[in-house]
C-alpha positions as CSV (number, residue, x, y, z in Angstrom):
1,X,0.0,0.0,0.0
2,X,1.3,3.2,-0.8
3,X,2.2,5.9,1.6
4,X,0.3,8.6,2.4
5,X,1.0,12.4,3.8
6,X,-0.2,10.9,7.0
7,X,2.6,8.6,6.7
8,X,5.4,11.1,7.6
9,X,6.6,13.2,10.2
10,X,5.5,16.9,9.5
11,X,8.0,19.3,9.6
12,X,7.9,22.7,10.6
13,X,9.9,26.4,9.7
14,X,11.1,28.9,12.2
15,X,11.8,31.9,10.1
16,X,14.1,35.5,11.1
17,X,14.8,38.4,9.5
18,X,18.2,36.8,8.7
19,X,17.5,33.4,7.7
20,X,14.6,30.7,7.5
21,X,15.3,26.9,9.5
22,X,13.5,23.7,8.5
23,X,13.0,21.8,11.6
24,X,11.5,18.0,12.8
25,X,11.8,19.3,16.4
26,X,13.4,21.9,18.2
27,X,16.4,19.3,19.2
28,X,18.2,19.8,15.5
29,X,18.0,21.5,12.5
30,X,17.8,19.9,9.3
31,X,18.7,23.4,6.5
32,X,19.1,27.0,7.0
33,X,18.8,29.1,4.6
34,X,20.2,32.7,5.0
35,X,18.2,35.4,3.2
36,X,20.3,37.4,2.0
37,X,21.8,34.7,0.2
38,X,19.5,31.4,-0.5
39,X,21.4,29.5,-3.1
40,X,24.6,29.7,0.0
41,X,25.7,26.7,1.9
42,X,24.4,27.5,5.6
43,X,25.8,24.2,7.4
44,X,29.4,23.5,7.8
45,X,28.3,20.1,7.0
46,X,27.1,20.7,3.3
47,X,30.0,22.1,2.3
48,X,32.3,19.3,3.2
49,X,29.7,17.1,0.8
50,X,30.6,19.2,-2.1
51,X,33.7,17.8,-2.0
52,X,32.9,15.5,-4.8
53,X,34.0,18.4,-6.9
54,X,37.6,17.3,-5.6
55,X,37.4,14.2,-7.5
56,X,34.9,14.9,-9.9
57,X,34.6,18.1,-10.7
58,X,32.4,18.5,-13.9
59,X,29.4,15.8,-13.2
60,X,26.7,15.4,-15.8
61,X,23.9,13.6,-13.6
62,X,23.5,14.0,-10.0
63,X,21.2,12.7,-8.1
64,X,20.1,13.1,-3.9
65,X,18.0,11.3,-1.6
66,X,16.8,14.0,1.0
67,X,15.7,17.1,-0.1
68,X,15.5,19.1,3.3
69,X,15.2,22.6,2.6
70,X,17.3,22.6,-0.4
71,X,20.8,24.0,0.1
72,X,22.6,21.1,-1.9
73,X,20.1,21.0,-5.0
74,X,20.1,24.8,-5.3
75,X,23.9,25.0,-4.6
76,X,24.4,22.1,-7.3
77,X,22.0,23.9,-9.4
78,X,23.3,27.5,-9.5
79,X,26.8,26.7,-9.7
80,X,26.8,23.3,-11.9
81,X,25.1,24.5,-14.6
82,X,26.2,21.7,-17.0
83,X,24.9,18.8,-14.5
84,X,21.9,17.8,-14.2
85,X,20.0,17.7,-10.7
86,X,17.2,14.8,-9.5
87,X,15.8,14.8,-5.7
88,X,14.5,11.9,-3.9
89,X,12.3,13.0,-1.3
90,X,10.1,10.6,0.3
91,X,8.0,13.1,2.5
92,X,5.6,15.3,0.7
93,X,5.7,17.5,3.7
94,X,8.8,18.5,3.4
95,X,8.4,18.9,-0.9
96,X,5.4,21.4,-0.1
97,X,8.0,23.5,2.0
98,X,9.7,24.0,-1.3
99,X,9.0,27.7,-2.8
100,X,9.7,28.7,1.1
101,X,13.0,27.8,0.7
102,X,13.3,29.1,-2.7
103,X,14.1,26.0,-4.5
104,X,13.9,25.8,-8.2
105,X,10.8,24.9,-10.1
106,X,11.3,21.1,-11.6
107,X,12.3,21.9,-15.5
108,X,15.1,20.1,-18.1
109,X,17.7,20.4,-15.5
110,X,16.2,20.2,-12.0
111,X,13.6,17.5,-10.9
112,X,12.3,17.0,-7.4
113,X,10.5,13.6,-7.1
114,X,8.2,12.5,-4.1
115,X,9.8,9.2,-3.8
116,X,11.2,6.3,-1.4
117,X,15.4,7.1,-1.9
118,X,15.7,3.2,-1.4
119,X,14.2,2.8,-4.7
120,X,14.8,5.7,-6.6
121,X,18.8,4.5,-6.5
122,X,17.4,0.3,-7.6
123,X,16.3,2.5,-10.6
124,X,19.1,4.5,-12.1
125,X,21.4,1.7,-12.1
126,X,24.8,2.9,-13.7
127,X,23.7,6.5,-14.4
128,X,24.9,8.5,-11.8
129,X,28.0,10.2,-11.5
130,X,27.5,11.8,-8.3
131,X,24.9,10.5,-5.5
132,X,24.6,12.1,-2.6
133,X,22.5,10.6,0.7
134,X,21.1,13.0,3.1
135,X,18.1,11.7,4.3
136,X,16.9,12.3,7.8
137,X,13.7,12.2,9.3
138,X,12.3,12.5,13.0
139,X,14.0,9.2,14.3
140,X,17.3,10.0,12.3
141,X,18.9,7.9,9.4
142,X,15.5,5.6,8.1
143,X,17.1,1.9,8.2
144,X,16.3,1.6,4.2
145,X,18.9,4.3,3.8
146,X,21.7,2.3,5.8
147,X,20.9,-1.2,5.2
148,X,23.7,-3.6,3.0
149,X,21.3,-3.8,0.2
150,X,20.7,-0.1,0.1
151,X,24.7,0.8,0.1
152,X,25.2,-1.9,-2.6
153,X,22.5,-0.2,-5.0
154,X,24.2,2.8,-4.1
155,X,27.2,1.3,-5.5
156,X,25.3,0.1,-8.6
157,X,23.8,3.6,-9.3
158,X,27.0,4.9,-9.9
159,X,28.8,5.1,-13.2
160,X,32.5,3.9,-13.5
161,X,34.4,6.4,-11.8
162,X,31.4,7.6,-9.9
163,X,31.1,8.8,-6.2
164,X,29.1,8.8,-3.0
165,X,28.6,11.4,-1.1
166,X,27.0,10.0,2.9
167,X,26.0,12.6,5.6
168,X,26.2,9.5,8.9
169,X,26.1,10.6,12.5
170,X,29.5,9.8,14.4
171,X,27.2,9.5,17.6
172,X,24.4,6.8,16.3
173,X,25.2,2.9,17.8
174,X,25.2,1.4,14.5
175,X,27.7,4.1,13.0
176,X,30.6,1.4,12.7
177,X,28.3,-1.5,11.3
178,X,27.4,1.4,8.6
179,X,30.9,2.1,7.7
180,X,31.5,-1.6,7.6
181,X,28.5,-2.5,5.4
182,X,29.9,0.3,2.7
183,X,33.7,-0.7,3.0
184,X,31.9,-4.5,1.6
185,X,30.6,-2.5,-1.0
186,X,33.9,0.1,-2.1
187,X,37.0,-1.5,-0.5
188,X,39.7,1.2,0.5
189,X,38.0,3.9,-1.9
190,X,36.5,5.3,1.3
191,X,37.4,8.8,2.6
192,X,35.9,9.9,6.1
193,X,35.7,13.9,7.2
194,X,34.1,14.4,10.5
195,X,33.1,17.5,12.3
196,X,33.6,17.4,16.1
197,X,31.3,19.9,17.1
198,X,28.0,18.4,15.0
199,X,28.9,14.9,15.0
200,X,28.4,15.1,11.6
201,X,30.6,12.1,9.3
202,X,30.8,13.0,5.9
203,X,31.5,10.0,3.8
204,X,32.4,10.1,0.3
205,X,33.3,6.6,-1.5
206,X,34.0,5.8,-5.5
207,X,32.9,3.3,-7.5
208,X,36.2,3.5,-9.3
209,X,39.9,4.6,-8.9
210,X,38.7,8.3,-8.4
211,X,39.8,8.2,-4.8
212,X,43.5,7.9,-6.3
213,X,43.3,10.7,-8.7
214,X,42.5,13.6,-6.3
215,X,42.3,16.5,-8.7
216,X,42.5,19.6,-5.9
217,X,45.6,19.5,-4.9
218,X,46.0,22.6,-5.6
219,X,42.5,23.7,-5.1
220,X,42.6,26.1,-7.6
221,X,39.2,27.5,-8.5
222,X,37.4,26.5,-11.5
223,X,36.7,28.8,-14.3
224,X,33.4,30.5,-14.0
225,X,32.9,29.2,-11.1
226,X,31.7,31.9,-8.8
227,X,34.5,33.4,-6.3
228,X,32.2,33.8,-3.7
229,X,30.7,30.8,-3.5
230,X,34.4,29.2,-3.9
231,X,35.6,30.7,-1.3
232,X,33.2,29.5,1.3
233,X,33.7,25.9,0.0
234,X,37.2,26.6,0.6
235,X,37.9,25.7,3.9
236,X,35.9,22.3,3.7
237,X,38.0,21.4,0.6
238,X,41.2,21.9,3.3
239,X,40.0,19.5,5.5
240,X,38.7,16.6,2.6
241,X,42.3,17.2,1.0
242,X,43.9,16.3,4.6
243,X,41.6,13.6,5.3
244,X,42.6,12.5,1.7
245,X,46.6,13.1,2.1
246,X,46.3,10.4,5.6
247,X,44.0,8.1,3.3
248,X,46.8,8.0,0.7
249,X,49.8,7.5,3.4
250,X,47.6,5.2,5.0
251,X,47.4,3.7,1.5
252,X,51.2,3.9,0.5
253,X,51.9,2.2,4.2
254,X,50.2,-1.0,3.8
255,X,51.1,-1.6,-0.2
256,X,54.8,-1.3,1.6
């Protein structure tokens, strides 16, 4: 039987002259968007997932489970205007909240889909270049977004030299199991960046040999890619690229 609104936790907005918050309870915040810039990464923890762009920085399909108030998609959107955008969101609570936050209108480019993550990834089997996984609701990460089986279609969604991007909690009982059920799935081509103060554990994985070929060394800023925006992703690209330099001595130590 299919879900209904009834289904889902409804969320609610607490709104400032500054910014606007979408909240399950008062207990943690799920996106913040600042008003006087929307399309800005408000979270620390968002801008460490756009570190994909490290290893893959011109992606043609992306796709996200968890659509929260926006700030990836219209982040992705406005400043990757060659890839194209799809949103798994499985509450339609949280989808109504939409033109609140200022996210795009579904067209060529951008599509926001009321749908189970779980089985939005069984469907796009090999056509993803980036996926990223941000689904929380009330109760935290929903088992069908941490299970084996999920992590392997992750795995599967993904083109060749494809990457996921994870938001996990360093704090949840079942955070090791989870980073053991995706090392069964991608090996070593695992990078974890954690931020102490959130608890937040960003995970990004490839399907390929993309975790070897880190392209920002110098992290140099792409051409047309807007300086402001750059700039704040910045500092999160310092601290992938150091989690990425121990990954590769770590690496170099046990091929000696």
């Amino acid at each position: 039987m299919p879900d209904t609104p009834a289904d889902h936790c409804q969320p609610f907005v607490l709104e400032t002259p500054v910014s606007t918050s979408l909240h399950f309870s008062f207990a943690s915040i799920q996106s913040r968007m600042d008003a006087s810039r929307p399309d800005a990464l408000e979270l620390d923890y968002t801008a460490l997932m756009m570190g994909f762009l490290l290893f893959l920085p011109a992606p043609q399909r992306i796709g996200m489970v968890g659509l929260g108030g926006g700030s990836l998609a219209k982040f992705c959107f406005r400043h990757l205007p060659a890839s194209r955008i799809e949103v798994a969101e499985i509450n339609p609570h949280v989808i109504a909240l939409r033109e609140r936050f200022q996210v795009p209108a579904d067209g060529e480019r951008f599509q926001v889909h009321c749908a189970d993550g779980a089985h939005y990834v069984q469907q796009v089997q090999g056509q993803l270049d980036v996926l990223m996984v941000d689904g929380f609701d009330l109760g935290g990460t929903p088992p069908a977004l941490c299970s084996q089986r999920f992590y392997e279609d992750c795995f599967d969604a993904l083109q060749e030299q494809g990457v996921l991007v994870l938001n996990l909690h360093s704090g949840h009982i079942d955070y090791a199991l989870h980073l053991a059920r995706l090392r069964q799935c991608f090996g070593p081509q695992l990078l974890r960046v954690g931020l102490e103060a959130s608890g937040n554990c960003i995970v990004l994985a490839c399907r390929g040999a993309a975790m070897s070929l880190l392209r920002g060394s110098l992290l140099r800023r792409p051409m047309g890619f807007d300086e402001q925006a750059w700039g704040q992703l910045l500092p999160a690209f310092e601290q992938v690229r150091a989690a990425w330099l121990k990954w590769q001595a770590d690496s170099d130590q046990w091929k000696s």
